[in-house]
N, C-alpha and C positions, 0 to 999 in steps of 0.2 A: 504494500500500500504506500501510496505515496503522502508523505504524514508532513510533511512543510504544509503548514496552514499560509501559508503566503505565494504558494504556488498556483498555477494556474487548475492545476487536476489535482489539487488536494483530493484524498480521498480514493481517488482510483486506484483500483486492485490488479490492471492488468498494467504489468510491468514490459511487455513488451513495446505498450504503447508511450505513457509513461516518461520512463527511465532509456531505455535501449534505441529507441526511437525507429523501429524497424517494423512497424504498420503502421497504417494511416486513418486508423479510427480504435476508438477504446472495446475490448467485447464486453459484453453485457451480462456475460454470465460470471466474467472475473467478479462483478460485485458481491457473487453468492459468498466472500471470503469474511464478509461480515459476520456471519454466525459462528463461523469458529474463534471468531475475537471473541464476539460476546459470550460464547460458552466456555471460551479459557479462563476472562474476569468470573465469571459466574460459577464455575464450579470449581471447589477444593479441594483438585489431586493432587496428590503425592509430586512435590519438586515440582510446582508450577508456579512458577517466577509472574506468573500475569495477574493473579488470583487478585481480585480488590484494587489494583493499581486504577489509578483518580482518571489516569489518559485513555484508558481503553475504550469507556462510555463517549469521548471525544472521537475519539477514530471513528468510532463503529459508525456515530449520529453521520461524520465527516462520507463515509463511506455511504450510509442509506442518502446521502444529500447529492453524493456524485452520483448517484444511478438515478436519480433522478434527473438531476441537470444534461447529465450523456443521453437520457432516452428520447426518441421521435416525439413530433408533440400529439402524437395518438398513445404514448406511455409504451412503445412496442422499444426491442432492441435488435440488436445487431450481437451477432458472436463470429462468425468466420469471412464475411464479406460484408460491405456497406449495403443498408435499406433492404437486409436479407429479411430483418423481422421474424427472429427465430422464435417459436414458442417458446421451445427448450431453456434458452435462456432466460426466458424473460418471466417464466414461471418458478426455475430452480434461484433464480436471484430474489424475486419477489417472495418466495417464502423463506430465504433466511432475511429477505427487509424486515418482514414482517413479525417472525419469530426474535430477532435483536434487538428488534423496537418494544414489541410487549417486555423481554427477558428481563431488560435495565429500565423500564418504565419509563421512555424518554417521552420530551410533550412536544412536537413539531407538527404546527400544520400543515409545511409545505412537502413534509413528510407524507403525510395521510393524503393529500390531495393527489400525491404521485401515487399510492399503491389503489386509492378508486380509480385512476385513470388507467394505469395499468391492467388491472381484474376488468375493467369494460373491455380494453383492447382482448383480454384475454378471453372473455364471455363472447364476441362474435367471430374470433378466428379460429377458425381450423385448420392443421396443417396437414399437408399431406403424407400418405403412409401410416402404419396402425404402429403406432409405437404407446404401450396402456400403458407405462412408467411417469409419459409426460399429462395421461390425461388426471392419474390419479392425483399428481401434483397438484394441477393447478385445481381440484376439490378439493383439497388440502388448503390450499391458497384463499379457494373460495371462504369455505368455510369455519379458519384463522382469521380474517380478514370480517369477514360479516360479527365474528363473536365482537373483536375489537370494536368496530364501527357502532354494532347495536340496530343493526338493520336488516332488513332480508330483499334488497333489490338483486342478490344475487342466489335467490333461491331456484331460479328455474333454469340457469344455469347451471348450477349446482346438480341438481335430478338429471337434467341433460347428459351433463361428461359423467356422473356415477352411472349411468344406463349405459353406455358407452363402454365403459371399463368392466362392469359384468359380462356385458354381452361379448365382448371380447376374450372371456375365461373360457378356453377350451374346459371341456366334460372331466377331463384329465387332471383339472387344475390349475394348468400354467395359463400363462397371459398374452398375446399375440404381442411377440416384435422381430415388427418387417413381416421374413419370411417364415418364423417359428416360433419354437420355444426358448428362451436364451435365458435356464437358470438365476444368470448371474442382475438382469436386470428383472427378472422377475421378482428378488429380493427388496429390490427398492421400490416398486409395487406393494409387493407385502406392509413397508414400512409406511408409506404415505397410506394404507387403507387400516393399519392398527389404530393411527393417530387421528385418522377420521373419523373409526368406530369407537374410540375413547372419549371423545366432543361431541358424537352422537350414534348413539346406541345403536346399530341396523341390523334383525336378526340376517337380512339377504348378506351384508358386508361380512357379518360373523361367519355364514355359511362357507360365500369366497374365500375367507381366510382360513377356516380348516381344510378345505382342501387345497389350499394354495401351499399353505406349511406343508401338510403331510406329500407333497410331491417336491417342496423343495426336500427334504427328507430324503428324498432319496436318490441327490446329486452330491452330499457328502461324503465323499469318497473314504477308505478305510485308514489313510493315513493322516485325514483333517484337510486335505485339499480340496477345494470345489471347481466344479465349473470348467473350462475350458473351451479348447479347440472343434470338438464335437457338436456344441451347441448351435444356437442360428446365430447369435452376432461374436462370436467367438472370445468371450470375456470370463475373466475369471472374478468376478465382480460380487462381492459378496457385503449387503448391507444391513447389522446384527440387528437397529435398534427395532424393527417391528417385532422380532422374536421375542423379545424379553415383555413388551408390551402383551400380544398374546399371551405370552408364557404364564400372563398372570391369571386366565382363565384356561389355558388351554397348555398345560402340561410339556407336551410332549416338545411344543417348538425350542423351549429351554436346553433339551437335548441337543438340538440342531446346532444351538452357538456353542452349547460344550464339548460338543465333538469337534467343530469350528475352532476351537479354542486350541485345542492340541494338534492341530496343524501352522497354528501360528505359531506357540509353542515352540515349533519344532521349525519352524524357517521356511514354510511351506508359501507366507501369503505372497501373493505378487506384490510387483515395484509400482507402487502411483505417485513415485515423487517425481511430477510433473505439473507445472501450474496450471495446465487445463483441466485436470481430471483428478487429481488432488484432494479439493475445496470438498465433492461430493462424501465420499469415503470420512473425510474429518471430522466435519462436522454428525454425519450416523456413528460414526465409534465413540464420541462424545458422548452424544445425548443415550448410546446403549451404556457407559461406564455409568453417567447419572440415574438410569431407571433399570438397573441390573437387580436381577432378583435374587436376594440374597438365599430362598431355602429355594435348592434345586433337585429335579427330580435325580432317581439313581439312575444310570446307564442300564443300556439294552442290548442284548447282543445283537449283532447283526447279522441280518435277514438271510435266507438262502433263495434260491429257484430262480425265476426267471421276471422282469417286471418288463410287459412291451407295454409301449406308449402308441397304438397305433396313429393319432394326430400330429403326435408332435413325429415319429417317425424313431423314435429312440428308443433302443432295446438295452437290459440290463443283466447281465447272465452272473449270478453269484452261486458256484459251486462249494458243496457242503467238504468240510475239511477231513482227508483221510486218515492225516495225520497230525494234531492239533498237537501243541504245545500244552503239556502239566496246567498252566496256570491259563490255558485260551477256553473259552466257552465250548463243548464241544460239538453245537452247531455253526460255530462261526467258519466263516466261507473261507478257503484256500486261494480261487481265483475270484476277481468283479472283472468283471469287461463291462466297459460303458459305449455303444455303438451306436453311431447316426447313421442308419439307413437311409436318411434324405441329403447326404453327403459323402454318396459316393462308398460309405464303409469307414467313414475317419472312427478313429476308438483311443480308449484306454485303459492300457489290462494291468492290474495291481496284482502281485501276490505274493501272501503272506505280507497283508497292511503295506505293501511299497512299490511304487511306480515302476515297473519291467516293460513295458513300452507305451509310445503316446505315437500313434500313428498317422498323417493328412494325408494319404492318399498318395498317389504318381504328380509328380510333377516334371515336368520336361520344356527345354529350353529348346525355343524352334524359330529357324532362320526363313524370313519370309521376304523375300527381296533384300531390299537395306533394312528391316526391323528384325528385331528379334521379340518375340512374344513367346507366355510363361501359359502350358496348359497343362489344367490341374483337375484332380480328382474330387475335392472338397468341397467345391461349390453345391449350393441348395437345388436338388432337381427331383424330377418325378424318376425316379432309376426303379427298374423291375425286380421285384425283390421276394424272394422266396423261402419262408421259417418252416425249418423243422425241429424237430426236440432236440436233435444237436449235431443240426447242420442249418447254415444261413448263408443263401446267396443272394449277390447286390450285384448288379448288371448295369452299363448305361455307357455314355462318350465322358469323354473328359473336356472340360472348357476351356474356355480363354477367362483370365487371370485378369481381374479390374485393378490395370498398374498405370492408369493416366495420373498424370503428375501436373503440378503449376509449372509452367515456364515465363518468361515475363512474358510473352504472348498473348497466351491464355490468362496472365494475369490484367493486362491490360485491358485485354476485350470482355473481360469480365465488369474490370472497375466500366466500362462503358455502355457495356449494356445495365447494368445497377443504378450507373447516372442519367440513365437514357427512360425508358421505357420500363426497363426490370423496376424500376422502383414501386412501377404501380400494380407488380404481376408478381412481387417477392415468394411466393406458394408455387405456381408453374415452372421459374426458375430451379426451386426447392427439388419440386419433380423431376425436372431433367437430370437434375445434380446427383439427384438417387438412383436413376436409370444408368447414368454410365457409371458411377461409383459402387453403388450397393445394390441392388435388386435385378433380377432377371437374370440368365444364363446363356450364352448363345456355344453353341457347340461346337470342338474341336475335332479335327480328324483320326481322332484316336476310340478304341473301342477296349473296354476292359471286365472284368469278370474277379471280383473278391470274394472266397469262400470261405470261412470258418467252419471249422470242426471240433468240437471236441468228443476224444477219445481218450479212454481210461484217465478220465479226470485230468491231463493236459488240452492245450488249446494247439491245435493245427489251421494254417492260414494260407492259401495258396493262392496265388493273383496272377491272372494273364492279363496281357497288353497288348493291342493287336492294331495294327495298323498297314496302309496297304502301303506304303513307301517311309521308311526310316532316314534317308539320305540329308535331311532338313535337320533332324534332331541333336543339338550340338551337345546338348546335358541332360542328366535324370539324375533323380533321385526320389526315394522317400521319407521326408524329415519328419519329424516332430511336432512343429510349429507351423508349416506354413498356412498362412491363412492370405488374401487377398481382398477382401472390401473392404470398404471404407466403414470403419466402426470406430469412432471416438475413443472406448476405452478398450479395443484392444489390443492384440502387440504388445500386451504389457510382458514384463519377464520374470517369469515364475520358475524356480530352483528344477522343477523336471524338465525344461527346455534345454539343459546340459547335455540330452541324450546326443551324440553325433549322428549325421542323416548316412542312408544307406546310400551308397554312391552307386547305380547302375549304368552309369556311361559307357565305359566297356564293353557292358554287356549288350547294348542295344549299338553300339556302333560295331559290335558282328555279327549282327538281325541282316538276312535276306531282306528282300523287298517281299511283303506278303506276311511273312514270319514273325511269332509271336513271341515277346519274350515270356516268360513263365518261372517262375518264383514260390518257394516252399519255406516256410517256418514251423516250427515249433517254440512252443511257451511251456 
């Protein structure tokens, strides 16, 4: 933050704009940095140097005054381009305005006039694409916001985006983003609809949330990790404080952050120290150390068989232990494989509690004139796919890899169309921006076939690759990590990304034309 009260951005949170001076507008969502101000002065942990300090209620007010002063004068903002008018920002900032304003009881009118002007902009836009994370925000937003004020002009707004965010819960549990199911931001779902049903009681909200928990429940993986590569926006995203909230009626979610726990514990969580993506993460570890429940339940063993998700396209095989350690439960599972069948086959197989492989699929480097383009196995598709009690086959092409980049080209004609026309279209922009970055799959000339076995309680994997000319193909491989859309938080880097990828270049640069590679494991 930038804390010279004599400056001209007093107050702003986004130091690239700021201080470094290497963009040309502030984003709107760096203001969300105010609530971890205000929950550091405010609450009394252990070696916290900010606790009560006279300056901090100064900043924060400094900080809710700058995002007001930087916002459109429809109250909307900008986070990655000029006159983009992202919801996402403009909801995740407005609700830690609005949660550091009540926190430290501060009394600003020109305060509150921005966060009505904001929650209007935010009551008639809709953005495009189903992302329920941002809808449940900003009913979060709403209705923080309407308690403060003492009013209900934003009640049919309210009923609106909450109808929206139901109806968006798959049968399964989980919550549509984008293209699936994505665990990790399903988490922060959970959190914004705990904090809603605590300000008002919904048995429908309570309903959503037990099945919401009892399915995040079973993406805690045996060593305390969550989330991953497999999912739909590929993030390892995990946000405790609606657990502990439930936890207080509903038992079992408790388990979920204490199993959680012992993966932190143990060096497991991913790296968010990043100032974009950050802010989010800080301020829900906060506010879960403040509403932590101190009598927790006991632990459970862990589950055996088989758990398929047929919507979200996720399969979970946990084989029962043949040979269980003295002190292990002895139903606790030997293997978990965690598999996205709407991705090609990506997985990850733990055994005996510890990460032995994390798999994206083929990836291959292929020379096409003067370009070179990346096609890959992981992307979200309809792939034909075939369960048996213990054999599963995934069929389908492989794609092309969403690796467009800024050049100052692209960035010019961007900032031009933004100051042109885009300004009054910032949603159809949004669209586009999602079509060549994040959504949809167009097919590569490659054809492939992933089989899973298991026999006598090991795991057998065999994978063909078939293509009718090789001659193009300059590199292969199968890593770990590879992911390619555009997903804000992910690429983050989480301690089982150490694995080294399997190098098949060789192998496919002495492929006939016609001739398939083909590839055998055991686990």
């Amino acid at each position: 933050m930038d804390r010279n009260v004599h400056s001209p951005t007093y107050g702003c949170c986004d130091r690239n704009f700021w201080h470094y001076k290497i963009i040309d507008f502030p984003s709107g969502m760096a203001q969300e940095f105010v609530l971890p101000l205000a929950l550091a002065y405010d609450t009394d942990l252990p070696n916290n140097p900010f606790y009560r300090q006279n300056i901090i209620p100064q900043w924060v007010e400094a900080g809710i005054l700058y995002a007001a002063r930087s916002a459109h004068k429809d109250g909307s903002c900008d986070d990655y381009f000029p006159y983009e008018r992202a919801a996402g920002a403009a909801a995740f900032s407005l609700l830690a305005c609005i949660d550091s304003y009540t926190l430290l009881k501060l009394n600003n009118p020109i305060a509150l006039q921005f966060f009505t002007k904001r929650a209007n902009w935010l009551a008639k836009h809709h953005e495009s694409g189903r992302l329920t994370n941002h809808q449940a925000l900003i009913v979060l937003c709403f209705e923080l916001l309407s308690n403060l004020l003492q009013t209900s002009q934003w009640d049919r707004a309210k009923v609106q985006r909450l109808e929206r965010v139901l109806a968006w819960q798959s049968s399964e549990g989980w919550f549509q983003e984008y293209e699936g199911c994505d665990p990790g931001y399903h988490t922060l779902t959970i959190s914004c609809l705990a904090r809603i049903y605590q300000l008002k009681p919904d048995i429908r909200i309570k309903e959503a949330l037990i099945k919401a928990v009892e399915l995040a429940a079973q993406f805690v993986h045996p060593d305390g990790s969550y989330g991953g590569e497999y999912t739909s926006r590929n993030t390892y995203n995990y946000f405790p404080h609606g657990f502990e909230l439930v936890g207080r009626w509903f038992p079992d979610a408790l388990r979920i952050n204490d199993a959680f726990l012992v993966g932190l514990a143990n060096g497991l969580a991913p790296c968010y120290s990043d100032d974009h993506i950050i802010g989010h993460h800080t301020w829900n570890y906060l506010l879960a150390w403040r509403d932590f429940v101190p009598q927790r339940p006991l632990s459970q063993s862990r589950p055996t068989g088989r758990i398929w998700l047929p919507e979200a396209r996720i399969l979970i095989d946990r084989l029962p232990s043949t040979g269980a350690q003295p002190c292990a439960p002895t139903n606790s599972p030997t293997y978990e494989l965690y598999l996205a069948l709407n991705k090609g086959g990506t997985f990850k197989l733990f055994r005996n509690n510890q990460l032995i492989a994390s798999d994206t699929q083929f990836s291959l480097l292929v020379k096409e004139g003067k370009k070179i383009k990346n096609a890959v196995g992981h992307l979200v598709g309809n792939y034909a796919i075939a369960l048996e009690q213990n054999k599963i086959t995934i069929q389908g092409q492989l794609g092309w890899a969403k690796q467009k980049q800024m050049t100052p080209t692209n960035l010019i004609l961007l900032r031009i169309v933004m100051l042109g026309f885009g300004r009054f279209f910032p949603n159809l922009i949004r669209k586009l921006l999602q079509k060549v970055l994040i959504v949809g799959k167009k097919d590569a000339p490659f054809w492939f076939q992933r089989q899973l076995f298991w026999e006598n309680g090991k795991l057998q994997i065999i994978d063909e690759l078939k293509a009718q000319n090789w001659e193009n193909v300059i590199a292969a491989d199968i890593g770990c990590d590879r992911t390619s859309i555009y997903v804000v938080m992910s690429r983050t880097f989480q301690i089982g990304q150490l694995q080294p990828e399997w190098n098949l270049t060789e192998e496919v640069k002495q492929l006939a034309p016609g001739e398939s590679l083909k590839l055998e494991r055991y686990f």
